[in-house]
Structures are given as structure tokens and as C-alpha cells.
VEXZATOR-143089 format. One record per residue: residue in one letter; z, y, x of N, C-alpha, C in turn. Coordinates in steps of 0.2 Angstrom, whole numbers, padded with zeros to 4 digits, always signed. Example, Ala and Ser with C-alpha at 12.3 -4.5 7.8 and 13.67 -1.06 7.14 Angstrom:
REM residues 2
a+0039-0028+0066+0039-0022+0062+0039-0016+0066s+0035-0011+0064+0036-0005+0068+0039+0000+0064
END
This chain:
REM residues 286
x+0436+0381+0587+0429+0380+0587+0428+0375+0594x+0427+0369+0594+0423+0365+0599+0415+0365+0597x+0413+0361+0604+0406+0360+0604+0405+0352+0605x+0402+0349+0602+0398+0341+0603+0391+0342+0610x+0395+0339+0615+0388+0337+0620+0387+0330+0621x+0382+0327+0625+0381+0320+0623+0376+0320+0633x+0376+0314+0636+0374+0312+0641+0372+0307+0644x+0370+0301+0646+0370+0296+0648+0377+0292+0648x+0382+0298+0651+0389+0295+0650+0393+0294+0645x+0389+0296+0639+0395+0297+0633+0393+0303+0629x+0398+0303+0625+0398+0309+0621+0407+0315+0622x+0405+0319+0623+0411+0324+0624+0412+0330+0620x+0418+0332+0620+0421+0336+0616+0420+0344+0620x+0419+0349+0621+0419+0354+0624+0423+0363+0620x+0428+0364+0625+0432+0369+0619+0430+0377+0621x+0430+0380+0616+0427+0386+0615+0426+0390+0621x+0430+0387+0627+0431+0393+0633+0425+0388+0636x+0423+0383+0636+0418+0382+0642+0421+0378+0647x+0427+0377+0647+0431+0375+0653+0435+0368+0654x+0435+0365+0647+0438+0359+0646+0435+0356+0642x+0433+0350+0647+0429+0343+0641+0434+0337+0644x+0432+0333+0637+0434+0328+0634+0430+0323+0632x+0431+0315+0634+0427+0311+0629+0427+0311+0621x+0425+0309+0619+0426+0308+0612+0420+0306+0609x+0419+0301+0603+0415+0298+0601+0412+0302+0595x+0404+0301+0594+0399+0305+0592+0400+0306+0584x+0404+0303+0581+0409+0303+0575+0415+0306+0576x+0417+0309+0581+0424+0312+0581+0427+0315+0573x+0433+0317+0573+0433+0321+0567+0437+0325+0569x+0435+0329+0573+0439+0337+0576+0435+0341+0570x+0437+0347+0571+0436+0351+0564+0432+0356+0567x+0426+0359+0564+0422+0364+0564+0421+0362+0570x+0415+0357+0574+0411+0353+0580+0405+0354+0577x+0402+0360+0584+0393+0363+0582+0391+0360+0591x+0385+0358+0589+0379+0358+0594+0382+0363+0603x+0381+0360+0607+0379+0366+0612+0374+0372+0611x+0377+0380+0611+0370+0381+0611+0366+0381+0617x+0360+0382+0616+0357+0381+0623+0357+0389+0628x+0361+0393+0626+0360+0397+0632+0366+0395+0633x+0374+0392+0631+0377+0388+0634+0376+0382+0639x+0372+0380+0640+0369+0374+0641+0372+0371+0650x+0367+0378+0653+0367+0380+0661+0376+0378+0663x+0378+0381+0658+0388+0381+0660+0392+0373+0660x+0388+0372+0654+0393+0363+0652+0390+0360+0657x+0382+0360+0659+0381+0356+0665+0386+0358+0671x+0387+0362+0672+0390+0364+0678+0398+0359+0677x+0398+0360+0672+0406+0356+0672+0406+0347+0672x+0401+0345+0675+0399+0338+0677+0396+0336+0684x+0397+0345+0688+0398+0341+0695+0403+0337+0698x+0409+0338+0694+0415+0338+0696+0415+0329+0699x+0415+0328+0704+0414+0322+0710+0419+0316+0704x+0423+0318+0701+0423+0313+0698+0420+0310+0692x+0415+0311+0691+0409+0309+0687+0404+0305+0692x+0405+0307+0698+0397+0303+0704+0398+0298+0700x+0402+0293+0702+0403+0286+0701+0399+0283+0695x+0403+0285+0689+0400+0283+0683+0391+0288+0682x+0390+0290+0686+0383+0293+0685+0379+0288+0688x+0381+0286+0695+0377+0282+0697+0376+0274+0694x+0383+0272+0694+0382+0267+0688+0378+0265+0682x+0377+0272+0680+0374+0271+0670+0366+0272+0673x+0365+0276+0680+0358+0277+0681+0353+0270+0685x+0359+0266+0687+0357+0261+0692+0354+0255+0685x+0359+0255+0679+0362+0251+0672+0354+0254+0670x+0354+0260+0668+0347+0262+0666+0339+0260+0671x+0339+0259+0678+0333+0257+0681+0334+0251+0679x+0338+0245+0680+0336+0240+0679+0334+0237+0672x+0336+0242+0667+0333+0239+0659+0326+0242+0660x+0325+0247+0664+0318+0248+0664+0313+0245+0667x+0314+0242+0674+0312+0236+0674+0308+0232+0671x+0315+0230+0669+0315+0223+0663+0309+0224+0659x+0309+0229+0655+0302+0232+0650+0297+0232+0653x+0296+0234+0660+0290+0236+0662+0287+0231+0664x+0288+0225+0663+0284+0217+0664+0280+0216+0656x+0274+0216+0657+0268+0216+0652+0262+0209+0652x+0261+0209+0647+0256+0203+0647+0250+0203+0653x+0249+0209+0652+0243+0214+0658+0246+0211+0663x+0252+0211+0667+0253+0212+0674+0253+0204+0673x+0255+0201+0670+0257+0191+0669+0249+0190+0671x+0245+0192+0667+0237+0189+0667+0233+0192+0672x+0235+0197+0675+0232+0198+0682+0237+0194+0688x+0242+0194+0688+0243+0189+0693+0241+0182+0693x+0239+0179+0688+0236+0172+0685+0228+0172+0688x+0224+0177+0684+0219+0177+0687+0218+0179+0694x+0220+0184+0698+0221+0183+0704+0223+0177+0708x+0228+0172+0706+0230+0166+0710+0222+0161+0710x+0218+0164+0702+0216+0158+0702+0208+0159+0708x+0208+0165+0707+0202+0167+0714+0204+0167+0718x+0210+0165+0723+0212+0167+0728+0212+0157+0729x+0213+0153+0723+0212+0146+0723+0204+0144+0726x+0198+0147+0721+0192+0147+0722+0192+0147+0729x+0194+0153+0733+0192+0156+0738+0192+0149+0746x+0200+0146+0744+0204+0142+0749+0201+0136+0747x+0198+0133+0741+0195+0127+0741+0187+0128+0744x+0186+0133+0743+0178+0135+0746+0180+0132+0753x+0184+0138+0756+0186+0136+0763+0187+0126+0765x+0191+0125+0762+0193+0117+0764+0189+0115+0762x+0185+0114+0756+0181+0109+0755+0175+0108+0760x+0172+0114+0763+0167+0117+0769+0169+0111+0777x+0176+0112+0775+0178+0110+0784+0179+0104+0781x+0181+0101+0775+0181+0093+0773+0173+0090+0773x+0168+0094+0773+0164+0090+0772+0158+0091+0779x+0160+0095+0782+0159+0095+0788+0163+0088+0793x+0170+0088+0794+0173+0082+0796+0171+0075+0793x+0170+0073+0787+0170+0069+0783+0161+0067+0785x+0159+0071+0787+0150+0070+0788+0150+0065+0795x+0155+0066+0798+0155+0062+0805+0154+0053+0804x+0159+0052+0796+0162+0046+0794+0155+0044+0788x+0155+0049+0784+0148+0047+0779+0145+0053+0777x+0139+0054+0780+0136+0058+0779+0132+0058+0773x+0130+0054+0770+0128+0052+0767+0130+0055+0759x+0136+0054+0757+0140+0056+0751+0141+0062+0753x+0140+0067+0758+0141+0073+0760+0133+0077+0756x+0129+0075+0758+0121+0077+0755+0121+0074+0747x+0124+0069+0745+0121+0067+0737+0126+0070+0733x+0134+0075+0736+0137+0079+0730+0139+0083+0732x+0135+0088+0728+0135+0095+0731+0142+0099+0724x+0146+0096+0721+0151+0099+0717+0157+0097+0720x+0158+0101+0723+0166+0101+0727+0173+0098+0725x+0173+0100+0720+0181+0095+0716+0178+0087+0717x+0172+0086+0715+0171+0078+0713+0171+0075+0721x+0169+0079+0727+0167+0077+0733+0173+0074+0735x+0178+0080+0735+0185+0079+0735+0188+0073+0730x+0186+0072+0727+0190+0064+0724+0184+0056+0725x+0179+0058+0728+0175+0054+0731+0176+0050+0735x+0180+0057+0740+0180+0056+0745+0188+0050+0748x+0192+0049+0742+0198+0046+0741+0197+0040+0738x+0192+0037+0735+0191+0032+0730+0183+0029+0734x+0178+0032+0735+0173+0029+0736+0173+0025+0743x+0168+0019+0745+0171+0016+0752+0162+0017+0755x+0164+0019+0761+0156+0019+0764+0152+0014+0764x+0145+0015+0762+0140+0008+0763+0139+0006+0769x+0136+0000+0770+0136-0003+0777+0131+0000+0781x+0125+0002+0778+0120+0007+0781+0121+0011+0782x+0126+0016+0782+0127+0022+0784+0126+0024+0792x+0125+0029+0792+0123+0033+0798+0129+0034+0803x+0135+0036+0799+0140+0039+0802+0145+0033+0807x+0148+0036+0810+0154+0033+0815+0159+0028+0811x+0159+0023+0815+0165+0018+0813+0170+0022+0816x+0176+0023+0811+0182+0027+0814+0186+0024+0814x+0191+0024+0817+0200+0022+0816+0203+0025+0809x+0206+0020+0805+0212+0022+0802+0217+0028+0800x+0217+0029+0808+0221+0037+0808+0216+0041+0806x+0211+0042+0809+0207+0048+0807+0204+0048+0800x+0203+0040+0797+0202+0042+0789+0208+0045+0786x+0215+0046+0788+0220+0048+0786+0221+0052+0786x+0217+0058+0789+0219+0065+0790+0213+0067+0787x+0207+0064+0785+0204+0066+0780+0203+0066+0774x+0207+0061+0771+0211+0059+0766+0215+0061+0764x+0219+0063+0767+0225+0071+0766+0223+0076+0763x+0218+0080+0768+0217+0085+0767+0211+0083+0759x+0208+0081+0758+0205+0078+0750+0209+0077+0743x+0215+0075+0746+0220+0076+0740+0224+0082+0739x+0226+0086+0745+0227+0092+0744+0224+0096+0743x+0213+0095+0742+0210+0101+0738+0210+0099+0731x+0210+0092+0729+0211+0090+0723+0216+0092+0720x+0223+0093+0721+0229+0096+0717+0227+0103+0718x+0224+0107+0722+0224+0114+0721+0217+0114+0715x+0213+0113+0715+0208+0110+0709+0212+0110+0704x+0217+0104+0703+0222+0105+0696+0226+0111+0695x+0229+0115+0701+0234+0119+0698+0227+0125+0696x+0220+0125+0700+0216+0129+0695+0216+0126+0687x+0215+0123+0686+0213+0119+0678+0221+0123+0676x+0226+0122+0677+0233+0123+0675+0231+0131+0674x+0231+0135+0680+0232+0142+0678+0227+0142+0672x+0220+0141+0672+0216+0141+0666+0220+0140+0659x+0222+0134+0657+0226+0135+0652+0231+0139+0650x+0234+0141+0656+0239+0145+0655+0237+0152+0651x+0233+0154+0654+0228+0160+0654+0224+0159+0647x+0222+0155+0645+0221+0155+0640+0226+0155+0633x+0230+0151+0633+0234+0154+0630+0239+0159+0626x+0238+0164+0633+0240+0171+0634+0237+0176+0633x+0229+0174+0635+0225+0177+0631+0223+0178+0623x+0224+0172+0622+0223+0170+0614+0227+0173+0609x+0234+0173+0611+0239+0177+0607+0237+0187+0608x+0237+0188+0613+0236+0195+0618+0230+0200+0617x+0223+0196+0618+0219+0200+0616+0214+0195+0612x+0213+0190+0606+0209+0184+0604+0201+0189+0605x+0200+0193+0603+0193+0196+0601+0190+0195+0609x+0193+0197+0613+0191+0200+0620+0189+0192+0622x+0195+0187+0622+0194+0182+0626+0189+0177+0623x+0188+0176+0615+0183+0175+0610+0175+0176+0612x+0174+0182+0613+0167+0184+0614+0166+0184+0622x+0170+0186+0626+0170+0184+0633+0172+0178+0637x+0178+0175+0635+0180+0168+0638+0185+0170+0642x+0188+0167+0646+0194+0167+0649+0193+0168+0654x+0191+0166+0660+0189+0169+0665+0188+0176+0665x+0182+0178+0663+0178+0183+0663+0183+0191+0658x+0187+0188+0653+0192+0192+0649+0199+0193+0653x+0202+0188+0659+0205+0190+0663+0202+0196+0669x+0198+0194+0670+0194+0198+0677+0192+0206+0675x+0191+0207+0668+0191+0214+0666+0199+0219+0663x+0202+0213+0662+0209+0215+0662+0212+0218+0670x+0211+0213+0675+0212+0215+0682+0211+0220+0683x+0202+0220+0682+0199+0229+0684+0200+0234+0682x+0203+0234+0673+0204+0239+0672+0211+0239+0672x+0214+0235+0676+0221+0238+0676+0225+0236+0670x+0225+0235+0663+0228+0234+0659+0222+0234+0653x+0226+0231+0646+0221+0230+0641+0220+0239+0639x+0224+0243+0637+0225+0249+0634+0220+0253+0638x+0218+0252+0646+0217+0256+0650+0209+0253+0647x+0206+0246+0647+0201+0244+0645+0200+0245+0640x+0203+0246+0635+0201+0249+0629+0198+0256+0628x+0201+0261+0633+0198+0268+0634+0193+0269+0638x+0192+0264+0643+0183+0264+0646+0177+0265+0642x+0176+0268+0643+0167+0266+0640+0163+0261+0639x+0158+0259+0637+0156+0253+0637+0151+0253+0646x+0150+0259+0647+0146+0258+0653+0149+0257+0660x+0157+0259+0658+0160+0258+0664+0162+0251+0664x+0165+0248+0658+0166+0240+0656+0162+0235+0662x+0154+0238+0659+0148+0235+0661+0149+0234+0668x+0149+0238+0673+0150+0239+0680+0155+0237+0682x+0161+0234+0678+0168+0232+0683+0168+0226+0687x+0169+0227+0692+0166+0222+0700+0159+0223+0702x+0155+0228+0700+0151+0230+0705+0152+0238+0706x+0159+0240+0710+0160+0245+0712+0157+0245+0718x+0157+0240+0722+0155+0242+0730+0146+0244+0728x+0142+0240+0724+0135+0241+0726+0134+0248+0721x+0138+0252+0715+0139+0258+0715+0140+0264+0718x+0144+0263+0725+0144+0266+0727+0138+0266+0731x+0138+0261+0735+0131+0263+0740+0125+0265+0734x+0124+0264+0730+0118+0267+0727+0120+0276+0725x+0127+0277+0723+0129+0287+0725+0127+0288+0731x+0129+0284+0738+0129+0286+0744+0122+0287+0746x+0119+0280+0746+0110+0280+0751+0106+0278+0744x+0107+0280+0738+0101+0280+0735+0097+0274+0733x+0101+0269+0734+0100+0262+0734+0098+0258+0725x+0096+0254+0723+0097+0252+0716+0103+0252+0713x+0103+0255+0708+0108+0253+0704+0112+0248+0699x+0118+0245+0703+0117+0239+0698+0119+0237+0690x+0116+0233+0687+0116+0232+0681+0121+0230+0677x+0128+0226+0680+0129+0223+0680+0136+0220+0683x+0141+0219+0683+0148+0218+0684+0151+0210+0683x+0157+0209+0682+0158+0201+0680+0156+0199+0676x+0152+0203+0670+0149+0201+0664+0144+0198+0664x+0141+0197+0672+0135+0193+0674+0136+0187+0674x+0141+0183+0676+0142+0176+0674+0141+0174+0668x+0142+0180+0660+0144+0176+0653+0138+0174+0651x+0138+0167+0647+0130+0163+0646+0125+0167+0643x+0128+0173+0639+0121+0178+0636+0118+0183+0641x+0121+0183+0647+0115+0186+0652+0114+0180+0654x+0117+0175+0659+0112+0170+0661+0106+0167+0658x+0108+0167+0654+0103+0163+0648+0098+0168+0646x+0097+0173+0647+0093+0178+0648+0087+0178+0650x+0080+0181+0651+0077+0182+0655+0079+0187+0660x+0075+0185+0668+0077+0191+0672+0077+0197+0669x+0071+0199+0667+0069+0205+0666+0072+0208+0658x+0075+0205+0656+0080+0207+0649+0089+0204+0650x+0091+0205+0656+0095+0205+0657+0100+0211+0660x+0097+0218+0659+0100+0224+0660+0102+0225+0653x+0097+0224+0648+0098+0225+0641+0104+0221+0638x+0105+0216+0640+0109+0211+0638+0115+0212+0641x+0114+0216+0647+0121+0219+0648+0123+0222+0644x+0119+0228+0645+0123+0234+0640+0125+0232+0634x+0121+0225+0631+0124+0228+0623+0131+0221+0624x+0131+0217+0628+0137+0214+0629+0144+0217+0629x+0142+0222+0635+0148+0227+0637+0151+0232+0630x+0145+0234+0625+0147+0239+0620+0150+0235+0616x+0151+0227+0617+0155+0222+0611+0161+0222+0615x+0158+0221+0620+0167+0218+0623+0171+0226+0623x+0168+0234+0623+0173+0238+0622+0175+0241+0615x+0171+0237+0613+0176+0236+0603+0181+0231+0601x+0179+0224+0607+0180+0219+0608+0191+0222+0610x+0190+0225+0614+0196+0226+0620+0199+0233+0612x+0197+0237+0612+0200+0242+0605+0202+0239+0598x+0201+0233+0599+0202+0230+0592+0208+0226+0592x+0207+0223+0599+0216+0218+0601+0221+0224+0603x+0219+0228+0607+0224+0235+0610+0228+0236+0602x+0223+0239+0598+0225+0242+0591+0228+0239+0587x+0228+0231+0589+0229+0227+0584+0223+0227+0577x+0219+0227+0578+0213+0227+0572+0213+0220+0569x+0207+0220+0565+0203+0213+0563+0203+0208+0568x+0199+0201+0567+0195+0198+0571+0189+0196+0570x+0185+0199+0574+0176+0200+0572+0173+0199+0578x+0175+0193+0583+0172+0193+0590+0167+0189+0586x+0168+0183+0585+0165+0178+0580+0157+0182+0576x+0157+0188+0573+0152+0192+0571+0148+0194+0575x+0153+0197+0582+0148+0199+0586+0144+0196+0591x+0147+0190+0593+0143+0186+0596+0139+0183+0593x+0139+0182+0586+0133+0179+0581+0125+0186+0583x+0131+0190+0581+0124+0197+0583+0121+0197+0588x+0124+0196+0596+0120+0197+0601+0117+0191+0600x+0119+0184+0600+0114+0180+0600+0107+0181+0597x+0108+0184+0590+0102+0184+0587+0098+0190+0589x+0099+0196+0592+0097+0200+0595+0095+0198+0602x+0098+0193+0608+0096+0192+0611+0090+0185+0612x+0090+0181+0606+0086+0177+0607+0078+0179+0608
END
């Protein structure tokens, strides 16, 4: 009588005393080979401390964390890093454009007051030539140079935003179409972000949906009693803005209860019926 055991390392032959193992493959053809029993079980481990096994232990377990790894890179974690770059872009052209158009005011103020769209100011500011009436300081050379610099490096940061957008669209289109369909790509990555993954979005409620990015003014409203907001990154999408003020709570909620059938229909792999629902809110919202 032998016994068949099986481990990360292989499969082994184990003989009736308990006391000698052997590899052998999980087809052997040893004769009358049964299972371990399990009140056996405690004993055949013990016969795998033996130091010369470490080695090949560590190997198969180092062999196994790295294909896990590997697996655990998901659409989720790709589209929140994307959408994180691209607010961290917003953020850093906010800043520069601020100090470009503050420096650039010394030279022409003038273009500085008539364009208030920041990407455009920035490619303005590299092609447009100041009028002779202007207000501002006859400069040198050099100093239009380093404002000129600084103008085309917020302008390729502007492009790499337009790039991450496509990208992002893309990978939403395949990943979750319904979510980014009725919400748009921005607005479908940034509830991806919040909720940490599509699956975990798909399990929220519609009213937590609703809230996601206004956790700070929820909490002051548990803390000091403060208003409660309405309202989370969904506040940007054209069916609240387009709203009136005072039907723009409503316009939340029924948004949020789309986008979370929205989010359980792509997790699930379902139909596609964003196209439906947004036909709906419009007509409800009009």
C-alpha cells in the first residue's frame, strides 16, 4: 500500500510506514495508490521539514508571487493611474499658466486680460506679436526667451493631457462602454478612482455613487451639522449643469441610480442600454 501526496513541489509517493517519500508523477502506476488520509496528514507534513526541501520551497514560492503579480495588474489600477496623471496635469498647468501670465503681463498685458483659456494663452503667447500700443515693457530677447520656454512646455503638457484622454477613452470603451457612455470619460474614470475598482463600484449604492468626491463636505456635515452635499464628480456632467439650481439635487440622484446600473451592467458583462438611459433622464429632466 502507498499513498499519493501532491504540493507546490510536485507530487510524491508516500509508503505505508509514514517514513519514506518519493517524487513521482500524479499518473504513477504503483499499484493500490490512495489519497492521504487526513488524520495522516500532520505526519507527511512533518516529512517536508527536512532542510533539504528549503531551497526548492523557496523557489516555487518566490516562482508563485511573481505570477501573482503579474495577474494582479487590472484595467482598474491602469485607468486610475491615467486619470490621476491627468489631475495632477490640470493641477501643474494651473500653477504655470498663473506664473506665465503673471510674467508675460510685464511684456503684454493686454493678451493677458482678452484670454482667459489657458491652453490658448499658452500658444498665444508663442505665435502672437505685441501691438505697438501696448502698455507693457520693451524687453530684451533673452527675457522673451524664458517666457517662451516656459509656454511651450505648458503646451505639451496640455497635449500629453489630450493623449492620456484618448488613451482613457479607449480603455474605457472596451472595459466598462455603459458607465463611460452615460458619464463620459473624465467623469467614468474619476468614479473608477473613488471607488477603487469597477466591481467595488458596482456594489455601492446609488447614493454613495452620488457623493463620491464630496467626502470632505460629508464629513463636516456628520461632524458640525453643516449642509449636506448633493453631490460629488457628477456635478460636472451636462445633465446637472444644465439643470436649474434648484432641480439639481434631483438630477443627482437620478443620475447616480443610472450610472449604478450603469457600472453592474459592464462589471457583469450585461446588455448595452446607456444610450436608453440617458434618452430617459433627458426626458425626465427636461
Amino acid at each position: 500500500m502507498a499513498y499519493h501526496f501532491s504540493n507546490i513541489l510536485g507530487h510524491f509517493i508516500i509508503d505505508n510506514s509514514f517514513k519514506e517519500i518519493r517524487k513521482a508523477q500524479k499518473e504513477s502506476k504503483d499499484v493500490k495508490i490512495e489519497e492521504v488520509p487526513q488524520q495522516k496528514l500532520s505526519i507527511v507534513l512533518e516529512l517536508f521539514k527536512d532542510k533539504k526541501y528549503f531551497t526548492e520551497f523557496y523557489e516555487k514560492n518566490i516562482d508563485i508571487s511573481k505570477q501573482a503579480l503579474k495577474k494582479s495588474v487590472t484595467e482598474d489600477q491602469l485607468i486610475i493611474q491615467a486619470i490621476s496623471n491627468v489631475q495632477e496635469l490640470d493641477k501643474i498647468c494651473n500653477i504655470l499658466t498663473k506664473r506665465l501670465r503673471e510674467w508675460y503681463s510685464w511684456y503684454n498685458p493686454e493678451l493677458c486680460e482678452e484670454v482667459k483659456d489657458n491652453e490658448k494663452f499658452a500658444e498665444l503667447v508663442l505665435t502672437e506679436k505685441r501691438g505697438k500700443e501696448s502698455m507693457g515693457a520693451d524687453l530684451d530677447k533673452p527675457h522673451l526667451d524664458e517666457m517662451n520656454l516656459l509656454a511651450k512646455e505648458i503646451g505639451e503638457m496640455f497635449q500629453l493631457r489630450k493623449t492620456h484622454e484618448a488613451y482613457l477613452q479607449k480603455v474605457l470603451l472596451d472595459y466598462c462602454p455603459n458607465l463611460v457612455e452615460l458619464a463620459g470619460v473624465t467623469i467614468s474614470a474619476k468614479l473608477i478612482e473613488l471607488g477603487k475598482s469597477l466591481k467595488h463600484l458596482a456594489l455601492l449604492p446609488a447614493s454613495t455613487i452620488q457623493l463620491l468626491g464630496a467626502e470632505k463636505a460629508l464629513f463636516r456635515h456628520i461632524k458640525t451639522g453643516a449642509r449636506s452635499p448633493k453631490y460629488g464628480v457628477i456635478f460636472a456632467h451636462p445633465l446637472i449643469q444644465n439643470s436649474k439650481r434648484s432641480d439639481r439635487g434631483k438630477a443627482s440622484r437620478m443620475l447616480a441610480d443610472k450610472l449604478s446600473l450603469c457600472a453592474r451592467l459592464d462589471f457583469f458583462k450585461g446588455e448595452f442600454k446607456a444610450k436608453e438611459f440617458r434618452k430617459e433622464l433627458e426626458e425626465k429632466l427636461r
